[in-house]
Every structure is written in structure tokens, then in C-alpha cells.
C-alpha positions in Angstrom: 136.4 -24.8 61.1 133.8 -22.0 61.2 135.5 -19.8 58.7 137.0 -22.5 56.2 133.3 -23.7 55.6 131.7 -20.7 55.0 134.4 -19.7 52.7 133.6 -22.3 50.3 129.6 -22.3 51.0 130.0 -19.0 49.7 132.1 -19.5 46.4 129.6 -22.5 45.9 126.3 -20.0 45.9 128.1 -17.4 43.9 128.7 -20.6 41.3 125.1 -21.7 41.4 123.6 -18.2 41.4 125.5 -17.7 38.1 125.7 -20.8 36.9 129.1 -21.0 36.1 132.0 -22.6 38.0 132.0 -25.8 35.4 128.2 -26.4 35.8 127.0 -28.3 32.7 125.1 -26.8 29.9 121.6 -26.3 29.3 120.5 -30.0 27.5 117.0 -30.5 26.1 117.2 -33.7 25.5 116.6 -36.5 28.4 118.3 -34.9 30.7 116.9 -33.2 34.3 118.5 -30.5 36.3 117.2 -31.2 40.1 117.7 -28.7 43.0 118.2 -30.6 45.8 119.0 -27.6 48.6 122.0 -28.9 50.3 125.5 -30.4 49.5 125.4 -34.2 50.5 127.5 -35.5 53.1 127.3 -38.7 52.0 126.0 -41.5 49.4 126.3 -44.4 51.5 123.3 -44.9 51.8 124.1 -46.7 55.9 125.5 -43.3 56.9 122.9 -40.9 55.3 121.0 -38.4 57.8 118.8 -36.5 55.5 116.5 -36.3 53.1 117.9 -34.5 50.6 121.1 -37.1 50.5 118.5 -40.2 50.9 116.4 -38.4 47.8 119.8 -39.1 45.3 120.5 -42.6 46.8 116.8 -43.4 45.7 117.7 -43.2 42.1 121.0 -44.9 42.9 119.5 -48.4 45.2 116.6 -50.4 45.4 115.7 -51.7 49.0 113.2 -54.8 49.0 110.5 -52.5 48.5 111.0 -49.1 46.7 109.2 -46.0 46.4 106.2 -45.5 43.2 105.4 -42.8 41.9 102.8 -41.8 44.4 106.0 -42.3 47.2 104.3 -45.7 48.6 106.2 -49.1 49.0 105.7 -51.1 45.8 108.2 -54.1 44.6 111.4 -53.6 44.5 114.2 -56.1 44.4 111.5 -58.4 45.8 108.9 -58.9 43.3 106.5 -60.8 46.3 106.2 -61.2 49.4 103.9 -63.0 52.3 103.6 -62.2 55.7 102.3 -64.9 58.3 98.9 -64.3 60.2 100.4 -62.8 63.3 102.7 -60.5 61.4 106.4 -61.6 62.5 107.1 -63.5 59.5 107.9 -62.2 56.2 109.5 -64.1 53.2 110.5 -62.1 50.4 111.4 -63.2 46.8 113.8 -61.8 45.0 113.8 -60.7 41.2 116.7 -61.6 38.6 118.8 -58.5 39.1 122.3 -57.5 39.2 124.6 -55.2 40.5 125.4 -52.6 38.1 128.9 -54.4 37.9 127.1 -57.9 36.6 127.3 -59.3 39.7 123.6 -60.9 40.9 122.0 -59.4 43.8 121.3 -62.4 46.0 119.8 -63.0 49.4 123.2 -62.9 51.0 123.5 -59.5 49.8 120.1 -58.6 52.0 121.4 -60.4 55.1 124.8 -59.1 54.9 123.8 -55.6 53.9 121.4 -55.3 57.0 124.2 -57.1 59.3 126.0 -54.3 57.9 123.7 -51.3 58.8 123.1 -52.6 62.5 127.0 -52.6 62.8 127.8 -49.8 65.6 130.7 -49.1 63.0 128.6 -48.5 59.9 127.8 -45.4 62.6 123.9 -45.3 60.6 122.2 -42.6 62.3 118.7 -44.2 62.4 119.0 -48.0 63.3 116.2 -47.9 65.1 114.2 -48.2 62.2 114.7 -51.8 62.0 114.5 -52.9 65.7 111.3 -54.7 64.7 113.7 -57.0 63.5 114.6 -59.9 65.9 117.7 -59.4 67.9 118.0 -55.8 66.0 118.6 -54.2 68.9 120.6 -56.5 70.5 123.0 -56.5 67.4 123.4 -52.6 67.3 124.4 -52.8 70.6 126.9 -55.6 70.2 125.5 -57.6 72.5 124.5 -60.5 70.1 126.0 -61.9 67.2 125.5 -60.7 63.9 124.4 -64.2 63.1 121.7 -63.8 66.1 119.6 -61.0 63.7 115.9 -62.0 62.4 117.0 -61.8 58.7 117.8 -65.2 56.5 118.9 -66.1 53.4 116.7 -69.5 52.7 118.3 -69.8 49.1 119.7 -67.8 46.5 116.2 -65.6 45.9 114.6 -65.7 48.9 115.2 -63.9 52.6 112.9 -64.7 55.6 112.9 -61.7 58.0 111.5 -62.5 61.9 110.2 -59.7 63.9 110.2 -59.4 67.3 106.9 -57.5 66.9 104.3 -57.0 64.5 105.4 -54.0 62.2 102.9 -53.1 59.2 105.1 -50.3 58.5 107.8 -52.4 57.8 107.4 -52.0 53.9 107.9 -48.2 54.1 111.3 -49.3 56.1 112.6 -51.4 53.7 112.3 -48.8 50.8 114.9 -46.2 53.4 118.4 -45.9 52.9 119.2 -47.9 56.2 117.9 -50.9 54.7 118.6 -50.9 50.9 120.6 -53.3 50.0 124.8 -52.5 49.4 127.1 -54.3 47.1 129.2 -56.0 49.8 132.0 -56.9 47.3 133.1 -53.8 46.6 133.1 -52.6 50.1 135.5 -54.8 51.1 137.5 -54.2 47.9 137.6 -50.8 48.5 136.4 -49.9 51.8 135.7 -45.9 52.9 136.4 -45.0 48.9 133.8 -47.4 47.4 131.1 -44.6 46.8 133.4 -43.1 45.1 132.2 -42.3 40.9 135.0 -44.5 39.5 134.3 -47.2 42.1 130.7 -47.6 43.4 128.6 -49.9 42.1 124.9 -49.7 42.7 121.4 -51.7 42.1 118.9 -48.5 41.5 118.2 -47.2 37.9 121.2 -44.5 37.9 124.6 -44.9 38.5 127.2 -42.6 39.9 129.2 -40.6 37.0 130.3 -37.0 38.4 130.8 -35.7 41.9 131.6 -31.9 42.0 131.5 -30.8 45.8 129.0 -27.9 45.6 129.1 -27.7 41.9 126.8 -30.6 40.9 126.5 -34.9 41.1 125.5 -36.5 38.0 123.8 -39.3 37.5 123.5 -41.6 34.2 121.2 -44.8 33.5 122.0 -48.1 34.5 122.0 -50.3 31.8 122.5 -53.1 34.2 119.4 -51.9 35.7 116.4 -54.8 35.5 113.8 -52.5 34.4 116.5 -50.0 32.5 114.3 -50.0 29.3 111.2 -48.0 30.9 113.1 -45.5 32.3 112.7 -42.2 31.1 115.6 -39.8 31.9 118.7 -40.8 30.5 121.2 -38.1 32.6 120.1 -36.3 35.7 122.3 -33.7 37.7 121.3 -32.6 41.3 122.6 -29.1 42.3 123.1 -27.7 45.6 120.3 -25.0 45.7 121.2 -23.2 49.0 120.1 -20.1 48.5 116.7 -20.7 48.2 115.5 -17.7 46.3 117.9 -18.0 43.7 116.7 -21.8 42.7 113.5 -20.3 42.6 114.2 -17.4 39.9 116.4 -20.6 38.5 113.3 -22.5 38.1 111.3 -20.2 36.7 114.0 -19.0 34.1 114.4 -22.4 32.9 117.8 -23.2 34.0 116.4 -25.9 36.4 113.6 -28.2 35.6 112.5 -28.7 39.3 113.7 -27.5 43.0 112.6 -29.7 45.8 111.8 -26.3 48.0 110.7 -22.6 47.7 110.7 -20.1 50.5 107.4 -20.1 52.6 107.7 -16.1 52.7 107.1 -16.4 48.2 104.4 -18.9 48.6 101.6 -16.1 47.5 104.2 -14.6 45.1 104.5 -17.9 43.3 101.0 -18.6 43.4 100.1 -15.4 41.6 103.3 -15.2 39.2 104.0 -19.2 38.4 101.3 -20.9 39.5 101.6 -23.9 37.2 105.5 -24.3 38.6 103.9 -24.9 42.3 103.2 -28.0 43.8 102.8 -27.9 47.3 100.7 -30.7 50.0 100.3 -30.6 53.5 103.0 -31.7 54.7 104.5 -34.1 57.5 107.3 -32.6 58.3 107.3 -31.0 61.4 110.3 -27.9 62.1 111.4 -28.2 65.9 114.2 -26.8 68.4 116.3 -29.6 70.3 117.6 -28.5 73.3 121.0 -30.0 74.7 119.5 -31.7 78.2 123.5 -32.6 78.7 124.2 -29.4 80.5 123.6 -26.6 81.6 120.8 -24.2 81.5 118.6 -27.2 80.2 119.3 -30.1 81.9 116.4 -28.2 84.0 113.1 -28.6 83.1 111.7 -25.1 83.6 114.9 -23.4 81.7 113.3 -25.8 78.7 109.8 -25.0 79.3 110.4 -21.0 79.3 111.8 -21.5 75.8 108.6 -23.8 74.6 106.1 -20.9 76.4 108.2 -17.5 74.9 107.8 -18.4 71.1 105.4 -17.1 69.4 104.0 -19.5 67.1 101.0 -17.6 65.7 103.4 -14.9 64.6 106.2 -17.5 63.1 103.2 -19.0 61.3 101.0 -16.1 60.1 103.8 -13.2 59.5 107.0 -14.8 58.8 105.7 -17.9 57.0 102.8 -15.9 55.3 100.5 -18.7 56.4 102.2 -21.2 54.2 102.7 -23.4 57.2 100.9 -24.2 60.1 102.2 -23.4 64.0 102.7 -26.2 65.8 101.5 -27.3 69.3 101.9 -31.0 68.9 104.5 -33.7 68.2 102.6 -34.7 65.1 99.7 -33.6 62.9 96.1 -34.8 64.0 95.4 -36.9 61.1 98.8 -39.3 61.5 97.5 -43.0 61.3 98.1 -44.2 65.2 97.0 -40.7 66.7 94.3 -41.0 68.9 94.9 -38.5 71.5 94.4 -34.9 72.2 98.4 -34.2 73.5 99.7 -30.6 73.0 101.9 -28.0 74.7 100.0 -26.8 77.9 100.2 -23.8 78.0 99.0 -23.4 73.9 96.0 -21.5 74.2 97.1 -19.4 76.8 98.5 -15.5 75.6 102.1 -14.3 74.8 101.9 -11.6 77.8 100.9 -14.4 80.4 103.4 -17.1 78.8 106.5 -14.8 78.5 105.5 -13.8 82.5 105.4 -17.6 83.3 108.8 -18.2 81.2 110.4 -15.3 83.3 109.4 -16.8 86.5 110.3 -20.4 85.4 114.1 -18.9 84.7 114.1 -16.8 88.4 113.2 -20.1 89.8 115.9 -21.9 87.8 118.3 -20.0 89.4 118.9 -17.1 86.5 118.3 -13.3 87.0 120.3 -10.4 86.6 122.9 -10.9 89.0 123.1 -14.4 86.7 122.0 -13.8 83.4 121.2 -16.4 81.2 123.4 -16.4 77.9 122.5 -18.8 74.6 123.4 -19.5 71.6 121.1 -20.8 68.6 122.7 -23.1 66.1 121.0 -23.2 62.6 121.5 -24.0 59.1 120.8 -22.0 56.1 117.2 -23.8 55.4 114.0 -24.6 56.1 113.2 -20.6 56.3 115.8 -21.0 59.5 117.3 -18.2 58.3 114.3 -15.7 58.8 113.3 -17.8 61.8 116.3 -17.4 64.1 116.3 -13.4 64.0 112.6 -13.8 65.3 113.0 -16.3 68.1 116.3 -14.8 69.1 113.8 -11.7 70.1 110.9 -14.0 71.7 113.7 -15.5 73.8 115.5 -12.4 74.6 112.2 -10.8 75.5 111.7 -12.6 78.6 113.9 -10.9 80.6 117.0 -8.1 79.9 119.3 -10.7 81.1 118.7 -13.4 78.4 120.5 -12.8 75.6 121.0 -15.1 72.5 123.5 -15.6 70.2 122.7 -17.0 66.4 125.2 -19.1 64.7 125.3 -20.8 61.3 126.2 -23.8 59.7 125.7 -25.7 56.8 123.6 -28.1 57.3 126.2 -31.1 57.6 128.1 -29.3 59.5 125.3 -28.0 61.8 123.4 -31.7 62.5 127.4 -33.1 63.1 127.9 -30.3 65.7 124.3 -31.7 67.4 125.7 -35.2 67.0 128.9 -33.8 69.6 126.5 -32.2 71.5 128.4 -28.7 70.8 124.6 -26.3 71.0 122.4 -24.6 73.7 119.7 -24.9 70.8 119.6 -25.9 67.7 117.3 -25.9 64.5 116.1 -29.2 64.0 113.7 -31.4 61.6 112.0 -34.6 61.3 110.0 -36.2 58.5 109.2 -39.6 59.6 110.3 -42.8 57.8 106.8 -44.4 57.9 102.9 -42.4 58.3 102.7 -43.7 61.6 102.3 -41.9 65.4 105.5 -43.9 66.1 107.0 -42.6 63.2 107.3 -39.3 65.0 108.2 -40.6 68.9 110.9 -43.3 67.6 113.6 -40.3 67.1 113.0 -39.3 70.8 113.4 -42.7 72.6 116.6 -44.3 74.0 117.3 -46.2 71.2 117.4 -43.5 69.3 120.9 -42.8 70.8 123.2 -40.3 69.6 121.4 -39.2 66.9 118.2 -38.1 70.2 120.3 -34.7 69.7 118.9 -34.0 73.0 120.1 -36.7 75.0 117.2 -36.6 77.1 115.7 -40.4 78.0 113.1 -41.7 80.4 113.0 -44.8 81.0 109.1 -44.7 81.5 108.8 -43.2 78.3 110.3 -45.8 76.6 108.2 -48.3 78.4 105.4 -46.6 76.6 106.8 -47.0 73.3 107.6 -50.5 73.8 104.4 -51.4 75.3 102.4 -49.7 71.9 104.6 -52.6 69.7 103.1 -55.5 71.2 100.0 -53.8 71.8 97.5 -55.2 68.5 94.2 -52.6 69.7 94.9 -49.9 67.7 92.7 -47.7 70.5 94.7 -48.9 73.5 97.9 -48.7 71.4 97.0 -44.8 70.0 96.3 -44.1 73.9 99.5 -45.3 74.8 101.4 -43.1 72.2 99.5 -40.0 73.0 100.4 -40.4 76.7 104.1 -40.8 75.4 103.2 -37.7 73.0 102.1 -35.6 76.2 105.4 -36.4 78.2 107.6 -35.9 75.1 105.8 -31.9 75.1 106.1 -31.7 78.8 109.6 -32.0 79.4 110.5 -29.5 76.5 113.3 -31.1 75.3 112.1 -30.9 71.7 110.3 -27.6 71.0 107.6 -28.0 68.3 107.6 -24.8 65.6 105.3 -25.5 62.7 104.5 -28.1 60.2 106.1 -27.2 57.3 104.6 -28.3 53.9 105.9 -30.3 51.2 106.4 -27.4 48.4 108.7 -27.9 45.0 108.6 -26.0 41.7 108.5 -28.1 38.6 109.1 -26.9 35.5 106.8 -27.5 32.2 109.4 -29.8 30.4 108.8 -32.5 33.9 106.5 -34.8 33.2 104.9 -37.8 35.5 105.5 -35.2 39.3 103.3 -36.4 42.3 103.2 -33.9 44.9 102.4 -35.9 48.4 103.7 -35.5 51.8 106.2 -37.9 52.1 108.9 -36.2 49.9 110.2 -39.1 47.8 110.3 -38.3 44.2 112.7 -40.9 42.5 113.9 -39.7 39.4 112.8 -43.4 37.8 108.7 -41.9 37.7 109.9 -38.9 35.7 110.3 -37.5 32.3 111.0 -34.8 30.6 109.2 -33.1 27.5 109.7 -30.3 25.3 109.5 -26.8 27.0 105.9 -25.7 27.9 
């Protein structure tokens, strides 16, 4: 499996890097050229994992509420709302629309479509996200109904969700992928093969025309679209921009308008050479190592804390990143809404020497030494400056002891999060921008519910006690105090190893007109435009 993927990963960056292999023309008309880093795994947008899949199916569907410019819930197919005084009713009201087949988008399509999501068999990696929903859980798990769920069709235009809790984040959910809205027709007409370009039908302001596997998708305007007369861009291609530095000279050449990344090792090179290409915020995503708590060495606590204390954040931060990003001692960044607390990594402002010393003596107590040495591997994927990571945390792990050794493997990134799905990694390169700019945001990937896709398989019952006591908890200082407790127990047991924050960075091109750079990396395609070249 190993080598057939990496053949074609590597034909595909040879394509991109000389733009050939069938990639369209240059166009100066209405048309944008998008990096988007990876090779999608899927456009369903039930099944998609990451962001850089969920960033196409935002010009493809509309969820109840959709993403503005500024990457905030606004209308979407619901043009109003209300919410009842204790927060656990919401009645939405749907706008005239239609699929991009004719068909109206009704309130059946809502019910059915988030029936749909919470079905075990839809295998969506995040249905947590809408467990505020009454019985959410419950259905996931199959052990209610479909017909038990929170969500209503009252008539024709209008949907009634229950919650079994307040949720004031529950806006920002309905904009995900999870939640959008599917055309339930054509699934059933055409099953597995309905997101195919010939067959999939969509509600968003872009429709499906092309699918090149690691060549390019394109996009084209959906005339069936309600609000298809104020949008800009008539054609839009996204490109699989693995190789990082070559989307970058890309950009800058004018062979792509905009590249939704740039390596944190150029930051001060782009700054000095292109500084009107770079847009860059603090960002919320925070870079992180999962360790398998399955088996063996870290189903042991202090084989998962000797990782945590032997990396050298400060280093990672200040040499390899070139201080475009900031280490990471935390679950979260201070300023999340919900964060009250002061949780971090114990041992954070102690020094290397003294760590690497207490990491050795954690492993001799764990049972490894040189009569057992302790042998890894590292799993990551070709982004995210991974790449120039994984040499440099191979030799903070290995310099605990002569009998550690670790070996690096790569995988694209589909590939790589499926092989954390089996549970087939020691450690692994991981990610997680949250759904919603909320402390819970962060934690909700770590609880039980999370299941598979808590790559770590660690759970505490306690710790989701915490979690679930924050829901129903409406004092937002006794509910922030409960989170950073949960916060402290996540960094204790070591099972997810914070790196840095990375920022949100892009380079956008003269011609792209009507960019926000914020921290929650939605950009829809819909808020753009393109101009003649500056």
C-alpha cells in the first residue's frame, strides 16, 4: 500500500510543480486557481475529516447557517431563526431554494439529512458535534430510533430542533459539513456514486464539473443557486498543493491566485519579498502528537509523559518554525471564549536537561532500558511543516536514552489519519482546529463520544463527567472551571502531546479581491472576486 501511494503522490507533485499533466490554462477572466494542500478524500460532505475537503464542500452546500465573509454563521438556507429563553428550542425558517437539479430544499431534507449524518453507517467522523441535539447520542449509537432525534419538520419551510442542552455554539455547527444539508434523492438513486461530477447534485453556489485525482477539481456556478446573481467567480479550480514551497513560488509567479498555506520556515522570506501576497492571523489551530493508548509502550502513562517532557518546544517554535508559530503548553490558547483556567503541561517551565533526565527515569520505571530497548515509530503526513518537524523530534525522543530509537514514516495525509482511524501508529502527527471558538471546542475530540476518530483511544469516564457537567452548567465561571480541570487531566495523562499553535497563513494574489484573513480558516469561494492583475 506504502509504495503504490507514493508512486502516484509523486507523479502528482511533478504535475503540479510544472503545471502540466492536463492542468487547465492560465484564464483571466472570472476564473480562481485555489491551492488547497492536499488531495480530498471525499466530497460527501457526512464523511469529510478535514479542513481542506470541508473548505470545497463550502462552495458546494449550504447548512442552515453558512459562513460570511468574515467566516461567522450568517443565514443560510434558513433566512430566520428564534431560539426560546432557556436555549433548547430553535425554529428555523427556510428560504425558497432548490437543489441544483430543481428540486426544492424542504424541511424534510434537514431532518432526513441530519438522521442521515448520525447513522453509524454514514461512518461521519465528528458526530459529536451535534449531540446537543436531543437523542443525538442515543441515535449514533443505535440505541434510539431515528424518529427519536430532536430535529422536526413542522411544514414545508420550517424545522424545530430540541436540544438536550443549551448550545450557543450551535450556529457555527450548523454551517459544518456534518450538518449541511444533502439531496437525499439522489443518494438513494445512486448511492456510494452520487458525489460523483455527472451525478451529484448540490445546494451551495458551485456545482461539481471536473474531478482529476491530484490534477485539479473544478467548480462552476450554480445557476440554480438562490443568490446565483451576486456571485462573483464564475469557474474556480482547487489544486492539490503538496509541496508547499512550490505553491508558494506558484503564487507569487502568478499561476495561482491564492494558496491556503505557506511554510512557517519562509514566513520572514515572504514578508520581506511579497509582503502584499501574505495574510497571516493568529491562529486556532493547535499541531499535536496522538499517542496509540491501545498498546503497548503507551498504554502507560509515564512511557506518554517521557514523550510530552523530551520535546523541545522552544526550539520547534523559535528555530524550526522561525517564530511563526507559538510552542505550545496547553490544550488551547488563553484567549478561547470558555477558558478560565490556568492548565498546562507540568513540567513546562522546567529545563530540557532536567526533563529529558525525568523522561529517562519515567521509561526505566516503565519497564524499558537497554536490556529492553524502546523502539517507535512516528507516522506523519507531508504538512503542516511535519516534514521538518519529525527529523527534530525523532532526535528529542531518541535523546533520552541510546536505547530509544525512532523510526519516521510518511503518508499522505488521507492515508496517514485512515491508518490512525485502525489504530496502525506508536505516534502520529496530528491536528485540530475546532468547529466552534469555544474551550469545548477543543476537549470534544478527546471525550468518549468522540469514538474512533479519539485516535488515541484513551477515555476516562471521569473526564467525561466533566465535560458533560460544563453543558448543563449556565455560570460561565463554574462552567470555564470545570473545563480547565478537564483541560489539566487531558495534559496529564499525555495521550495527546501539544506542539505549537500554528497560525492561519495564505498567499493571495493581487487579481483576489474581497480575502478576510481570520482564525477560523473558512474562505468560501462565494465572498470572492477576482480583478485584473495588480
Amino acid at each position: 500500500m506504502k509504495t503504490g501511494w507514493t508512486l502516484r503522490f509523486t507523479v502528482a507533485a511533478i504535475c503540479l510543480a510544472l503545471a502540466a499533466c492536463g492542468a487547465p490554462a492560465r484564464d483571466d477572466g472570472r476564473v480562481l486557481h485555489r491551492g488547497n494542500s492536499i488531495e480530498p478524500g471525499t466530497l460527501d460532505p457526512h464523511r469529510a475529516l478535514i479542513s481542506n475537503e470541508q473548505a470545497i464542500i463550502y462552495d458546494l452546500f449550504l447548512g442552515l447557517a453558512q459562513p460570511g465573509p468574515d467566516g461567522r454563521p450568517i443565514p443560510g438556507l434558513a433566512d430566520s431563526w428564534t431560539v426560546s429563553e432557556d436555549g433548547l428550542e430553535w425554529v428555523f425558517h427556510l428560504r425558497e431554494a432548490s437543489w441544483s437539479d430543481g428540486q426544492p430544499i424542504t424541511a424534510d431534507d434537514v431532518v432526513g439529512s441530519l438522521r442521515r449524518t448520525l447513522d453509524a453507517a454514514t461512518l461521519n467522523p465528528f458526530p459529536a458535534l451535534l449531540f446537543s441535539i436531543e437523542n443525538a447520542a442515543a441515535v449514533n449509537a443505535g440505541e434510539a430510533p431515528p424518529e427519536a432525534l430532536g430535529a422536526q419538520a413542522l411544514d414545508p419551510r420550517t424545522v424545530r430542533l430540541t436540544l438536550a442542552y443549551p448550545a450557543p455554539y450551535l450556529l457555527d455547527v450548523l454551517m459544518q459539513s456534518t450538518a449541511v444539508p444533502v439531496p437525499l434523492h439522489v443518494i438513494e438513486e445512486h448511492g456510494a456514486q452520487w458525489t460523483q461530477p455527472d451525478t451529484m447534485v448540490v445546494s451551495g453556489p458551485y456545482r461539481l464539473a471536473q474531478w482529476r485525482s491530484f490534477e485539479h477539481i473544478r467548480l462552476v456556478r450554480n445557476e440554480a443557486f438562490h443568490a446565483a446573481d451576486g456571485v462573483c467567480i464564475d469557474t474556480v479550480y482547487y489544486y492539490p498543493t503538496t509541496d508547499t514551497a512550490a505553491a508558494e513560488r506558484r503564487v507569487r509567479n502568478g499561476e495561482l491566485d491564492l494558496n491556503t498555506d505557506y511554510l512557517a520556515s519562509n514566513d520572514a522570506f515572504l514578508r520581506r519579498e511579497a509582503p502584499d501576497l501574505v495574510r497571516t492571523v493568529p491562529g486556532r489551530v493547535l499541531r499535536m502528537l496522538t499517542l496509540n493508548t491501545a498498546r503497548p509502550p503507551f498504554d502507560d502513562v509515564r512511557a506518554r509523559r517521557a514523550v510530552a517532557m523530551a520535546i523541545d518546544r522552544d526550539f520547534i517554535a523559535r528555530e524550526v518554525l522561525d517564530g511563526a508559530d507559538a510552542a505550545a503548553v496547553q490544550f488551547m490558547p488563553g484567549d478561547v471564549p470558555g477558558r478560565t483556567g490556568p492548565a498546562q503541561m507540568a513540567f513546562a517551565d522546567e529545563h530540557m536537561p532536567a526533563r529529558r533526565a525525568a523522561a529517562r527515569d519515567l521509561l526505566i520505571e516503565a519497564g524499558y532500558g537497554p536490556d529492553n530497548p524502546l523502539r517507535l515509530t512516528f507516522a506523519h503526513q507531508p504538512a503542516a511543516s511535519w516534514p521538518r518537524l519529525a527529523p527534530v523530534i525523532q532526535a528529542d525522543l531518541t535523546a533520552i536514552a541510546p536505547w530509544v530509537s525512532v523510526e519516521i514514516e510518511t503518508a499522505d495525509t488521507p492515508i496517514h489519519y485512515a491508518g490512525m482511524q485502525a489504530g496502525n501508529f506508536d505516534i502520529a502527527s496530528d491536528g485540530w482546529a475546532p468547529y466552534f471558538d469555544d474551550a469545548y471546542g477543543y476537549l470534544m475530540v478527546t471525550e468518549s463520544a468522540a469514538g474512533e476518530y479519539n485516535y488515541s483511544r484513551w477515555t476516562d469516564p471521569a473526564y467525561d463527567a466533566l465535560l458533560t457537567r460544563s453543558h448543563f452548567e449556565l455560570d460561565p465561571g463554574a462552567r470555564g472551571a470545570l473545563l480547565a480541570e478537564a483541560e489539566q487531566m487531558l495534559l496529564d495523562s499525555a495521550h495527546y502531546i501539544p506542539v505549537f499553535f500554528e497560525n492561519q497563513r495564505a498567499l493571495v494574489g493581487p487579481r483576489v479581491e474581497g480575502w478576510t484573513a481570520h482564525a477560523s480558516l473558512i474562505n468560501p469561494t462565494r465572498w470572492l472576486c477576482v480583478g485584473e492583475e495588480g
